[in-house]
C-alpha positions as CSV (number, residue, x, y, z in Angstrom):
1,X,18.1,22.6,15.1
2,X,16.1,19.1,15.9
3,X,12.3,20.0,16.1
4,X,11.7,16.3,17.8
5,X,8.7,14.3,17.4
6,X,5.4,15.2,18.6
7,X,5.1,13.1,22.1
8,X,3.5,9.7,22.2
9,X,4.7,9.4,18.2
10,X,7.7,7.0,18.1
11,X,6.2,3.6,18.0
12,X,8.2,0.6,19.6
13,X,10.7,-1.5,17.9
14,X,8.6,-4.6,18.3
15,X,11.3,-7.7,18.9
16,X,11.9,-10.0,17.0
17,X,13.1,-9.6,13.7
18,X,15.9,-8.0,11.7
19,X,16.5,-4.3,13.6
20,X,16.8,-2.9,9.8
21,X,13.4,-4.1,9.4
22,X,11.8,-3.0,12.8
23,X,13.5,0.6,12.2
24,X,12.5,0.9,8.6
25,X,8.5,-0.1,9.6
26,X,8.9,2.3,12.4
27,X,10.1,5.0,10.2
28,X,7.4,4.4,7.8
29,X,4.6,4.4,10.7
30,X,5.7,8.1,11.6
31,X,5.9,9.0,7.3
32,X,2.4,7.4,6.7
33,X,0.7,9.1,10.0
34,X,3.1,12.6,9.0
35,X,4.6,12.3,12.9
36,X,7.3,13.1,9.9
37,X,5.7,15.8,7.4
38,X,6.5,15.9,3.9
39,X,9.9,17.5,3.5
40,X,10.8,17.4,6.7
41,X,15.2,16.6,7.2
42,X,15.8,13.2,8.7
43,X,18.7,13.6,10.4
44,X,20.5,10.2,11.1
45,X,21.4,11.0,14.6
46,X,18.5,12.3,15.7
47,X,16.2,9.6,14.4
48,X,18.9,6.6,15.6
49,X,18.0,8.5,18.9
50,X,14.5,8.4,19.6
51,X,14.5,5.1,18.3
52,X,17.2,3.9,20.4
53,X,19.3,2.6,17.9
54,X,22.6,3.4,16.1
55,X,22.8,5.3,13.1
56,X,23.9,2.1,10.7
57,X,20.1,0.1,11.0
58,X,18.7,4.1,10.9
59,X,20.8,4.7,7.3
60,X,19.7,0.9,5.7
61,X,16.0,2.0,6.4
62,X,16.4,5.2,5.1
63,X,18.5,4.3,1.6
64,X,14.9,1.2,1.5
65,X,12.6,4.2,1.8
66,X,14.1,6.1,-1.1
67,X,13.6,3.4,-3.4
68,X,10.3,2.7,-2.8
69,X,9.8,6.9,-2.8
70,X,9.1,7.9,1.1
71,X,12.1,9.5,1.7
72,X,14.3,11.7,-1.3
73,X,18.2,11.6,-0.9
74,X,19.5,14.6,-1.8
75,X,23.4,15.1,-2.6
76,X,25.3,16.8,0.1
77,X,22.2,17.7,1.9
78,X,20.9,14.3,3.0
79,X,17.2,12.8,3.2
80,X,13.9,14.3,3.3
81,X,10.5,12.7,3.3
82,X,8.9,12.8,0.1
83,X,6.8,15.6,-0.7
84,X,4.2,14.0,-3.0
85,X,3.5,15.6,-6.1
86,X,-0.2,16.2,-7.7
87,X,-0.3,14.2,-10.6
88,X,1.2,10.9,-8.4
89,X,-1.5,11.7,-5.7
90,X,-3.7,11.6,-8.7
91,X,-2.3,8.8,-10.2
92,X,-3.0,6.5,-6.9
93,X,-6.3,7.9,-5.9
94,X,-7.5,6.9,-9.4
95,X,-6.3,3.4,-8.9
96,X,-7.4,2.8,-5.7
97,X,-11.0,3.8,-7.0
98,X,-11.2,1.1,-9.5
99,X,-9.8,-1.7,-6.8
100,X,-11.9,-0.6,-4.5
101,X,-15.6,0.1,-6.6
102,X,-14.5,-3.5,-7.5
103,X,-14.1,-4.8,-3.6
104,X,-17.8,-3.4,-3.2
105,X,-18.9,-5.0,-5.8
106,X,-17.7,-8.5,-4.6
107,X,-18.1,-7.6,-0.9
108,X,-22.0,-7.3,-1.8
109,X,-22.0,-10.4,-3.3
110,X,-20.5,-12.1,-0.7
111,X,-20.8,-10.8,2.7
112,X,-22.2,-12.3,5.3
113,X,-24.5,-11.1,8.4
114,X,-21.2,-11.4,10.5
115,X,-19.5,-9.6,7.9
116,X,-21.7,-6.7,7.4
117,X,-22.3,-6.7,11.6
118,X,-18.9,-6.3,11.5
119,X,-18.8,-3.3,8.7
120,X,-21.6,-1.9,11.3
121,X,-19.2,-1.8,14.6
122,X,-15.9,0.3,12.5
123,X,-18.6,2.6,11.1
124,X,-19.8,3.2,14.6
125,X,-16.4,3.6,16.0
126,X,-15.7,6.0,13.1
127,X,-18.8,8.4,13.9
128,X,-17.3,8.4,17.1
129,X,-14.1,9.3,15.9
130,X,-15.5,11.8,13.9
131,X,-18.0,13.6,16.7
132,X,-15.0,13.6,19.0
133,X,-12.6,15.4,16.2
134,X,-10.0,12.7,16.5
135,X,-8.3,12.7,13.1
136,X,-6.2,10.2,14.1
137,X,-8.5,7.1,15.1
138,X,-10.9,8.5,12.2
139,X,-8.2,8.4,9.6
140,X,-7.0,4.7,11.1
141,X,-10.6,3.3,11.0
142,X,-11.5,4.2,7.8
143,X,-8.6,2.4,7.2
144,X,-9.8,-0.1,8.2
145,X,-13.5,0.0,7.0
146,X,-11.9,-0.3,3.5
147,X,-9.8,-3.2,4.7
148,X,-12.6,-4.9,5.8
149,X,-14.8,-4.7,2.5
150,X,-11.5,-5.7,0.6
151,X,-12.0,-8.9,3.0
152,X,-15.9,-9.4,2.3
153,X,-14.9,-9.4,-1.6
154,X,-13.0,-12.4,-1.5
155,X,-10.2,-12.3,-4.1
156,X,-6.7,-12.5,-2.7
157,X,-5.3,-10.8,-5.7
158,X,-7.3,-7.9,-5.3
159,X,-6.6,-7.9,-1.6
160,X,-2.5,-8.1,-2.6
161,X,-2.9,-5.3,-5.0
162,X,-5.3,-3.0,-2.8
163,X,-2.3,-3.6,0.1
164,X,0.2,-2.5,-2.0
165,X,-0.9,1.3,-2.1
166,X,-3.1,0.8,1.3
167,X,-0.4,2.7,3.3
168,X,0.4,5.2,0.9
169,X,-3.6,5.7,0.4
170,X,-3.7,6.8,4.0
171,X,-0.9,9.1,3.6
172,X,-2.4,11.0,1.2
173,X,-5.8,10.9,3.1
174,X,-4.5,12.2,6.8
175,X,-4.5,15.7,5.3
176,X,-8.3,15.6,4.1
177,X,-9.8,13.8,6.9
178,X,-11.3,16.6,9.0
179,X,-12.2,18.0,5.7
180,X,-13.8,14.7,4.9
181,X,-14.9,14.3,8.1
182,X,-18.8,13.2,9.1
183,X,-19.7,13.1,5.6
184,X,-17.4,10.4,4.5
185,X,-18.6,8.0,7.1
186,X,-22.1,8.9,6.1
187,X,-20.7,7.6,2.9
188,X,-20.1,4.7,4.2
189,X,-22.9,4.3,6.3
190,X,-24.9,4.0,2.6
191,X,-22.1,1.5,1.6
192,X,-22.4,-0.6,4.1
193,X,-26.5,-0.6,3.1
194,X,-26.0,-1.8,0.1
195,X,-23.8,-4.0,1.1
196,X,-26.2,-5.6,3.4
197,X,-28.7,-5.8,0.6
198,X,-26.4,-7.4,-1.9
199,X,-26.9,-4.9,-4.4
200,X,-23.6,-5.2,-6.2
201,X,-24.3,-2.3,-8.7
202,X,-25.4,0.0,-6.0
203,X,-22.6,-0.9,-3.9
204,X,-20.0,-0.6,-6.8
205,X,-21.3,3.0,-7.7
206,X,-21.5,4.1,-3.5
207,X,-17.8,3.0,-3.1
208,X,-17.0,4.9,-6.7
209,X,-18.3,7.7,-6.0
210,X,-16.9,7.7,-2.4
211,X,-13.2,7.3,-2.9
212,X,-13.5,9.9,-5.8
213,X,-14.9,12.6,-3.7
214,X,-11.5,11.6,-1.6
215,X,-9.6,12.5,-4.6
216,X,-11.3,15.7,-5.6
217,X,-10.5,16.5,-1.8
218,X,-7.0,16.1,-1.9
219,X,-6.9,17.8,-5.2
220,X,-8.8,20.8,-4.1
221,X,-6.3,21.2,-1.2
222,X,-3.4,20.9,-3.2
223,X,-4.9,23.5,-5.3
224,X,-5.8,26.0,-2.3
């Protein structure tokens, strides 16, 4: 029996573009915000209907999201969104660490008084996100908070690498948030200090420290 989606969560097929593409990024909004939870069945049909599409551009996103390992095809049962296992949370959270202690780093170096103004108005937003309990704009700004110090460092290769796990990173964080909540933006409220007074060692440890207490988070839920 179709469950639907929670209202106000299928995004619009922005035009133009090839509709495989549109439906595949639209599918993978819902996955990365968990509109469409971790195992849940995606049923062709249903999905080719909220999007208001037919079930051929629905399949071709779907058989793209198994290979890059949102969505598990099973054998006569059909496909599932991934339900990520410990050790590969682990395994990303890790990684993003050392990209992003090294984005602080650079971002202290570098940044400018634009830049870190600008670190000052998301941090605000997300402290507003937070006191009003909106996981969802909290989880989306501290999103992009980290994008934004990836900016301030500077290095297009780390940026390149840092988006490659970005969306997955915020999968795996939408569960912790409220858990997270205030004290992770107080996190980043000292970040953005250090920052601002180019201490790159301070600033490296801060953003270290910060997305590892992410990861003990996640683990510790997985473990509850």
């Amino acid at each position: 029996m179709s469950t639907g989606l929670p209202q106000g969560a299928v995004p619009r097929l922005e035009r133009p573009g090839p509709l495989r593409d549109r439906v595949y990024e639209a599918l993978l909004e819902l996955i990365t915000t968990r509109a469409l939870r971790p195992g849940r069945h995606l049923v062709e049909s249903e999905l080719a209907g909220h999007l208001g599409v037919s079930r051929q551009p629905v399949r071709e996103a779907l058989q793209r999201l198994n290979t890059e390992g949102w969505v598990d095809l099973r054998p006569a049962q059909g496909a599932f969104v991934h339900e990520p296992t410990e050790e590969e949370a682990d395994q990303l959270l890790t990684v993003r660490t050392l990209l992003e202690a090294e984005a602080a780093r650079l971002a202290a170096g570098n940044a400018d008084d634009a830049g870190v103004e600008a670190l000052e108005e998301i941090l605000a937003e997300g402290l507003e996100a937070v006191g009003a309990d909106d996981v969802d704009a909290a989880v989306a700004l501290n999103a992009r908070f980290h994008a934004k110090v990836m900016e301030l460092a500077g290095n297009a290769v780390l940026a390149e690498l840092a988006a490659q796990v970005d969306r997955r990173v915020r999968w795996y964080y939408t569960p912790v948030a409220r858990q997270r909540g205030g004290q992770s933006w107080v996190e980043h409220r000292e970040l953005v200090a250090a920052i601002a007074a180019h201490d790159e060692q301070l600033a490296t440890r801060l953003m270290r420290e910060h997305t590892e207490h992410t990861r003990r988070s996640y683990r510790a839920r997985a473990d509850s």
